[in-house]
C-alpha positions in Angstrom: 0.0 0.0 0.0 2.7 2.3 0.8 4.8 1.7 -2.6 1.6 1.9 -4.6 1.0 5.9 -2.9 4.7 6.3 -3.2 4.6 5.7 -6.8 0.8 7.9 -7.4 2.6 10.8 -5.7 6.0 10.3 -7.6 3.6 10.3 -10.6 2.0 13.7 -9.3 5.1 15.3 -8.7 6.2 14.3 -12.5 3.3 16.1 -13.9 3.5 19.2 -12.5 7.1 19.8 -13.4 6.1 18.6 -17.1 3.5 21.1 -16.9 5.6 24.1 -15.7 8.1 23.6 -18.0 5.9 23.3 -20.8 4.3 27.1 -19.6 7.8 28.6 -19.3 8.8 27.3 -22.9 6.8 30.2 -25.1 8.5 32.6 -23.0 12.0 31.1 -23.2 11.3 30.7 -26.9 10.0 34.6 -27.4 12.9 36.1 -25.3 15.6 33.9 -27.1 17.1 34.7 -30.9 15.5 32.7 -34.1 17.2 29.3 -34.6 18.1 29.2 -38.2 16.6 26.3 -39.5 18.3 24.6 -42.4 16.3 23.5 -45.4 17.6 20.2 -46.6 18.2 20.1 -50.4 15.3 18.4 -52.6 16.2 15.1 -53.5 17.5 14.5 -56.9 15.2 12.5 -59.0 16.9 10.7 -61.9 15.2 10.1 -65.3 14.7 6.8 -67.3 16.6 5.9 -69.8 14.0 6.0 -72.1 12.9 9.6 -70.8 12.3 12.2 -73.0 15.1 14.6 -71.6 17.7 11.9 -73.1 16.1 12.3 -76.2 16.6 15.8 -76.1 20.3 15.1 -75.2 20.7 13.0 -78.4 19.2 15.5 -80.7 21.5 18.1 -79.5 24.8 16.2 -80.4 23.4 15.0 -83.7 22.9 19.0 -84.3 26.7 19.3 -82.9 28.4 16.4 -85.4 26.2 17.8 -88.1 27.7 21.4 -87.4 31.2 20.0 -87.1 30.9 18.0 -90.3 29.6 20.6 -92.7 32.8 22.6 -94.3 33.4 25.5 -93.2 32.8 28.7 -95.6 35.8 30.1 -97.2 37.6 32.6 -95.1 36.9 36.4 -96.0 40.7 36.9 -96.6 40.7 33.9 -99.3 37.9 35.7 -101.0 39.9 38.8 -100.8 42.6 37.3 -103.1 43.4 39.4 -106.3 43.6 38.0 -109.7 43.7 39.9 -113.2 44.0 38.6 -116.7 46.3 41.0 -118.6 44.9 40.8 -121.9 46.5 42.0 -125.0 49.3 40.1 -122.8 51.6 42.9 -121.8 55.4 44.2 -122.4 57.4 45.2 -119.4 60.8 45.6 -118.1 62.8 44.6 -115.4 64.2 47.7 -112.7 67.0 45.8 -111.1 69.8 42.4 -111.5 69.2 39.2 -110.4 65.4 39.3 -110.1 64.0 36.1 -108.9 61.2 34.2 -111.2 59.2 31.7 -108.6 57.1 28.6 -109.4 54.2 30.2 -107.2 53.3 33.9 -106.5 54.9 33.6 -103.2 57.8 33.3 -101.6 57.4 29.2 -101.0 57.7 29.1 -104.5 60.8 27.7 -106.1 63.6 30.0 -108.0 63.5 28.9 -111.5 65.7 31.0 -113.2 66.9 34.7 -112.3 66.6 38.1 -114.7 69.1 40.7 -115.3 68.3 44.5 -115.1 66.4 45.7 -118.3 65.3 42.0 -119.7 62.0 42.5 -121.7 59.3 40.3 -119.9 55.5 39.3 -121.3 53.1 40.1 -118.1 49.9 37.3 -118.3 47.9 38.2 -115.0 48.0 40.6 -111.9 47.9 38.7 -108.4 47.1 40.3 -105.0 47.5 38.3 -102.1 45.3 38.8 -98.9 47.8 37.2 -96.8 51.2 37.3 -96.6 54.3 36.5 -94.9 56.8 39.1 -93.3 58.5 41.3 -96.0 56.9 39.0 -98.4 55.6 41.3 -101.0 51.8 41.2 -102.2 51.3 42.2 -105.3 53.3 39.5 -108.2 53.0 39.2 -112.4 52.4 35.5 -114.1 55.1 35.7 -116.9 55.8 33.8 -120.0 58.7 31.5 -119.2 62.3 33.9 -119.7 64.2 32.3 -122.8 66.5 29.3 -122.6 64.7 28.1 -118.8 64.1 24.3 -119.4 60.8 23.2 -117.5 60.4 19.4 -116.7 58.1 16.4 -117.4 57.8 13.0 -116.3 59.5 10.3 -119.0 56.7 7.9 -118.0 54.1 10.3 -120.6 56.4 10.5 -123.6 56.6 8.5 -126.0 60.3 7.4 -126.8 60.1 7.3 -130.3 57.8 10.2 -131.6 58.6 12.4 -128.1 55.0 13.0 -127.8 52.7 13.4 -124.9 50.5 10.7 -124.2 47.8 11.6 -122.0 45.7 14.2 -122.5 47.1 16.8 -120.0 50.7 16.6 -118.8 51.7 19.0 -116.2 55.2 21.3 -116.6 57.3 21.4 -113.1 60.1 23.8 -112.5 62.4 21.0 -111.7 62.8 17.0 -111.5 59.9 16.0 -109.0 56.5 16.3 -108.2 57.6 18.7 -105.2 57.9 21.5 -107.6 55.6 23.5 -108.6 54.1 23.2 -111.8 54.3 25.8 -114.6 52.3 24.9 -116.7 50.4 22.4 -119.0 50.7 20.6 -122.7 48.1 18.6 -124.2 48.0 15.0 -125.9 50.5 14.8 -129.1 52.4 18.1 -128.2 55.9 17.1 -128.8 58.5 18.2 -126.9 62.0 19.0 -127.1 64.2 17.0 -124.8 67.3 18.4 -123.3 68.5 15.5 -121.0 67.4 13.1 -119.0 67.1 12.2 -115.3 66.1 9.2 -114.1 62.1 9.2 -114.3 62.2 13.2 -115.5 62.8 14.4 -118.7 64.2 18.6 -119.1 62.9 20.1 -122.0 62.8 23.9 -123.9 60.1 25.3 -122.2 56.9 26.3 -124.5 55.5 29.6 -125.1 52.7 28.5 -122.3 55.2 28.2 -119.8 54.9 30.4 -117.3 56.8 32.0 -114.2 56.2 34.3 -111.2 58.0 37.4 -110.3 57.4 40.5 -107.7 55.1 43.4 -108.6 57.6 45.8 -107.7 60.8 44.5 -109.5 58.7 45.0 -113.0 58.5 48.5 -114.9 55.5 48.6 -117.0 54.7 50.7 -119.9 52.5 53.7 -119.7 49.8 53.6 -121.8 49.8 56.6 -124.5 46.9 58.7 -125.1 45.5 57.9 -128.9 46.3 60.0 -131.3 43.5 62.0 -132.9 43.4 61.1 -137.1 44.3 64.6 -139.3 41.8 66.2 -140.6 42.5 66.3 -144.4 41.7 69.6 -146.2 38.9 69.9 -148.5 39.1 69.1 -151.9 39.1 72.2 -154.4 36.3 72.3 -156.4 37.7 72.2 -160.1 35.6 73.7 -162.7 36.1 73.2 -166.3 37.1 75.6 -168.7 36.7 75.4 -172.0 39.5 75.3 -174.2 40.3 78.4 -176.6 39.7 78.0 -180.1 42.9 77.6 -181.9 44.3 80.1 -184.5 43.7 78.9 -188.0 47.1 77.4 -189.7 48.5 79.2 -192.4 48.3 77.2 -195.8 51.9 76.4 -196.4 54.1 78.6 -198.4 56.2 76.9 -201.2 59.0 79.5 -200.6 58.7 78.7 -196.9 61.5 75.3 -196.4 60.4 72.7 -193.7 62.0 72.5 -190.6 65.3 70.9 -189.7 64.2 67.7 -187.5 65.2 68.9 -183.7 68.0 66.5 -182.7 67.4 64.5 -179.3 70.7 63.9 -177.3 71.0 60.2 -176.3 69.9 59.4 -172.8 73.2 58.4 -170.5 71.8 56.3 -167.9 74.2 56.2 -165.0 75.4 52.6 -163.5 73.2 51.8 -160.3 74.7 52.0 -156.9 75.0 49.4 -155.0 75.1 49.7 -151.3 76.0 47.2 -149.1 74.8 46.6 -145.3 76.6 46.9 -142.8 77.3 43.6 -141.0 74.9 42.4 -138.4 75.7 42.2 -135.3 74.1 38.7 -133.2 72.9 39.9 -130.1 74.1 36.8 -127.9 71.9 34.8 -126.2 71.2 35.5 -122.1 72.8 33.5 -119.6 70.9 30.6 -118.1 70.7 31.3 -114.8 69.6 28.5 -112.5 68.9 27.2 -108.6 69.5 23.8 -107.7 69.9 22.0 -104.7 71.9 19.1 -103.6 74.6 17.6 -101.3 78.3 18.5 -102.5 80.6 15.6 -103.4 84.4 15.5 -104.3 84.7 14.6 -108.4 86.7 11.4 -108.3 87.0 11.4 -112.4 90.3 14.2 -112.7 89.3 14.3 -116.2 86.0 16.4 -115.4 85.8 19.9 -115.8 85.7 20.5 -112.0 87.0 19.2 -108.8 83.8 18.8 -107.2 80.0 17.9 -107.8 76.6 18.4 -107.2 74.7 15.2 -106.1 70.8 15.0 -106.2 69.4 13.8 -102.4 67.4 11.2 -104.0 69.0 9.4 -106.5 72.6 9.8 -105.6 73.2 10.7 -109.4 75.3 13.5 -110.4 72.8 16.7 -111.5 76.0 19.4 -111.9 79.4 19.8 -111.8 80.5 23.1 -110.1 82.8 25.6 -110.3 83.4 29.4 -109.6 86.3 31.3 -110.8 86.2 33.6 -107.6 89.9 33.6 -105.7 90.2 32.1 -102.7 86.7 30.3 -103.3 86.6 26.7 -102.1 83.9 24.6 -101.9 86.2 22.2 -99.9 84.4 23.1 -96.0 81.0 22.0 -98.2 81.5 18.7 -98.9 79.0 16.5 -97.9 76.5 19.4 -97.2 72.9 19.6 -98.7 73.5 23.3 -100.1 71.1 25.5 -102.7 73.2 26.8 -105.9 72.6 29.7 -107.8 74.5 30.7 -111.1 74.8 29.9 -114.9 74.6 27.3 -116.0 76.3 25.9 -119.4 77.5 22.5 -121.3 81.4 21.4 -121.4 81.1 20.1 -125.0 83.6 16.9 -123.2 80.9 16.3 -120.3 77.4 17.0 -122.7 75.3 15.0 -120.2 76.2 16.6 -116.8 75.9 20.7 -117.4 78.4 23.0 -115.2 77.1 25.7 -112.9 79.5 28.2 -112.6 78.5 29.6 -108.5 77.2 33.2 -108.1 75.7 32.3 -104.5 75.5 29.1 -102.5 73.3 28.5 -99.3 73.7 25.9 -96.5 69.9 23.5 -96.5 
């Protein structure tokens, strides 16, 4: 009996301080500062994998690849590029020595062949490039190929016993490989004139299509003159007839009167033509053949060619020149074994007719 009111008044005793505390909590909870309550993040729902947002997704890169595949519009500085036809082709002259003719309006073109100061030149087209390279210049001419620059072919489109081309378009290069640029173009049955021979590569006079590329500002052009008004011819007098006047009557003759002694003619002297001889003709001779190869430099072991050392082509290991330079003190000894770009004329030994002899006006380390 006494537990069971020991535990009803424990019981009591338990309520009231539950109730008092649960009358002093508004106040506690007025006078103390707003608990920041932290909003926990929404939960992430993840879609299907045959939901329609994926769908989306797919479309999207399909419009991506088809972007990235479609080519891309030319560039406003390729449209930019300059190129006029010269036509009547065009006579001009060269301002200064040594002027370089290129296989491409730019300076990654090839030298050719070289011009001397005041050689006559046949401009084709006027090219303006958008871009170029530092001190590059951007105006260049097409020319007609200089005289006496051989352009090359490949052997395997002649034919060996007419010299004919066989396809229907052969291209020209400016030397012995399809790494130089071409120069132009000849057409099935054009025969062509062969100068020698080199392995798969055949050098040849170079057509009158053949054409070259030189810089704008190294070419003097002709001013055009103003056309010259025709004479005006003077009128015409007006000629009016007059009648002739009536001639006197003739006299009957009188028998006292003799005839007339018959008037004598002196003979006519007809003096011995002149002849005038011309003076002799002078032959202008021919411009020097000035060429740029490139190739590693080789002691001559034959001491019956014309020079001690020569020029060996990189790919074939054949001789292309022999090479000498009449400069003293010059010694292409240090060279040997060098890949090195050569520069100068070049002529035929009429001992050595196969290997031509470039005589050095400059020579560059490759």
């Amino acid at each position: 009996m006494k537990m069971i009111t020991r535990l009803t008044l424990g019981l009591i005793l338990s309520l009231g301080v539950a109730k008092a505390a649960e009358t002093n909590a508004p106040a506690a909870a007025t006078n103390a500062a707003p608990a920041t309550v932290a909003t926990p993040p929404a939960p992430q729902i993840s879609a299907p994998a045959d939901a329609k947002p994926k769908a989306k997704t797919t479309a999207k890169k399909k419009a991506k690849k088809a972007v990235a595949a479609k080519p891309a519009a030319p560039s406003a500085a390729a449209k930019s590029e300059g190129r006029v036809d010269i036509n009547p082709p065009e006579t001009a002259v060269t301002k200064q020595d040594a002027i370089n003719v290129r296989g491409q309006p730019s300076f990654v073109g090839e030298v050719v062949t070289k011009l001397r100061k005041g050689e006559s030149v046949t401009l084709l087209e006027e090219i303006t490039l958008s871009k170029t390279k530092k001190d590059e210049p951007a105006r260049w001419f097409r020319i007609t190929m200089p005289t006496n620059t051989p352009v090359w072919v490949s052997a395997n489109f002649i034919d060996a016993t007419t010299k004919t081309v066989t396809p229907k378009k052969l291209q020209m290069r400016g030397g012995p490989g399809e790494n130089y640029s071409v120069v132009g173009s000849l057409v099935k049955g054009a025969v062509v004139k062969e100068i020698r021979r080199t392995n798969d590569w055949i050098e040849i006079e170079a057509p009158a299509d053949a054409y070259g590329f030189v810089a704008a500002d190294l070419i003097e052009r002709s001013t055009p003159t103003a056309p010259v008004a025709p004479a005006v011819a003077p009128a015409a007098p007006e000629i009016v007839a007059v009648p002739p006047a009536a001639a006197p009557p003739t006299p009957p003759p009188s028998e006292a009167t003799p005839p007339a002694a018959p008037a004598t003619i002196p003979p006519v002297v007809t003096p011995p033509p002149v002849v005038v001889t011309p003076p002799p003709v002078e032959e202008e001779p021919l411009p020097k053949r000035i060429v740029t190869r490139e190739g590693i430099v080789r002691r001559s072991l034959n001491v019956q060619t014309p020079s001690y050392y020569e020029l060996e082509s990189p790919d074939t290991g054949k001789i292309i020149n022999y090479l000498f330079s009449s400069r003293p003190g010059f010694t292409l000894k240090p060279l040997i074994g060098t890949r090195v770009s050569v520069t100068g004329e070049e002529s035929i030994d009429k001992r050595w007719k196969n290997t031509p002899v470039i005589e050095i006006e400059s020579i560059e380390q490759r």
